[in-house]
C-alpha positions, 0 to 999 in steps of 0.5 A: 494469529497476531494480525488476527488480533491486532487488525480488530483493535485497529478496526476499533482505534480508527472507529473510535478517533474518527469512525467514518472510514469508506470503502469504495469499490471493493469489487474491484479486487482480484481473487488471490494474491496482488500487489495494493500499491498507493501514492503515500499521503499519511502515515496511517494509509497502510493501516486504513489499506488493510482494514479496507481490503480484509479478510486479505492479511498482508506484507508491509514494507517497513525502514529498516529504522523502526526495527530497533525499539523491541515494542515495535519490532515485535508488532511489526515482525508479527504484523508481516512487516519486514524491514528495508533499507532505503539507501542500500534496499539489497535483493530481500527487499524484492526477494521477500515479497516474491516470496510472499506472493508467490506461495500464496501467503500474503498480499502486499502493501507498498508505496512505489514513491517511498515517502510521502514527499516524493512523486517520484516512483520507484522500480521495486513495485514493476519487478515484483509484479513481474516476477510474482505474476500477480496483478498491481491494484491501484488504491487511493486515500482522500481525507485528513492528512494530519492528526487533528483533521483525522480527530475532527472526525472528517471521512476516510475514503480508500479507493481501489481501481481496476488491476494492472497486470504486468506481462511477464515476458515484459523487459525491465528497461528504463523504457518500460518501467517509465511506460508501466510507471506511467500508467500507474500514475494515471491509474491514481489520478482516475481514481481521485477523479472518480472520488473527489476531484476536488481533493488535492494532496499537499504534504504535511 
């Protein structure tokens, strides 16, 4: 009931501070549960995601950090965010989502590299296809990365690309994930390019 509330008020909020949010190629998205995995550019991507891909409600991977302020622990608790610890993630981080997906609840968001100021990807995103079956659907943002070009109205634009599948019959060697992980990159990179080619992400 919550995110029902919530996502009309976020819809608003981004309609008011900017109102240019385009989205492209929605039909690319698979029937059911997948997994929407971006590389991480602002703070606001998981936002702008899940506007972008509704009616679909959504799982959000969340640092554990962020769930001690009660205010926001309730929003993000209520909003399916869960909390994981970057340095020891444990078996929730992975079971969790599964889950999710699984029982056909929820899709998610995630971000394989983590932060925004890595390139580097992480396995989580690999394993949780596997083990779900569901399809990984790459998703780029281009526009403002920063607060004041986000007010100075310039356009958003999320762009999702063709689903990958991971074959569940797949091994999680070092090899494969590096392969899987490969094509995941390249999957984002033909999407910029399909877009804008002239946009260049440079962390702020």
């Amino acid at each position: 009931m919550f995110y029902h509330i919530i996502r009309p008020i976020a819809r608003f909020i981004v309609w008011l501070l900017n109102g240019h949010l385009h989205v492209n190629h929605k039909e690319r998205i698979p029937d059911g549960n997948y997994i929407l995995a971006a590389p991480h550019r602002t703070w606001w991507e998981p936002i702008l995601f899940a506007l972008a891909a509704s009616p679909k409600e959504f799982m959000f991977m969340t640092k554990i950090e962020l769930f001690k302020y009660p205010v926001l622990n309730f929003i993000l608790k209520h909003a399916h965010a869960f909390p994981v610890d970057r340095k020891n993630p444990g078996p929730s981080a992975l079971k969790t989502p599964i889950k999710g997906l699984k029982n056909g609840n929820y899709s998610l968001i995630i971000f394989p590299s983590g932060t925004r100021h890595s390139a580097e990807l992480k396995g989580g995103t690999i394993a949780i296809a596997k083990l779900s079956g569901k399809p990984i659907v790459p998703v780029v943002y281009q526009g403002p990365l920063t607060f004041t070009g986000l007010l100075k109205r310039k356009p958003l634009e999320v762009c999702f690309g063709d689903p990958i599948q991971v074959d569940r019959k797949v091994k999680l060697t070092h090899e494969n994930e590096a392969m899987l992980d490969n094509q995941l990159k390249e999957a984002w990179h033909k999407i910029d390019q399909e877009q804008n080619p002239n946009f260049h992400y440079q962390p702020k």
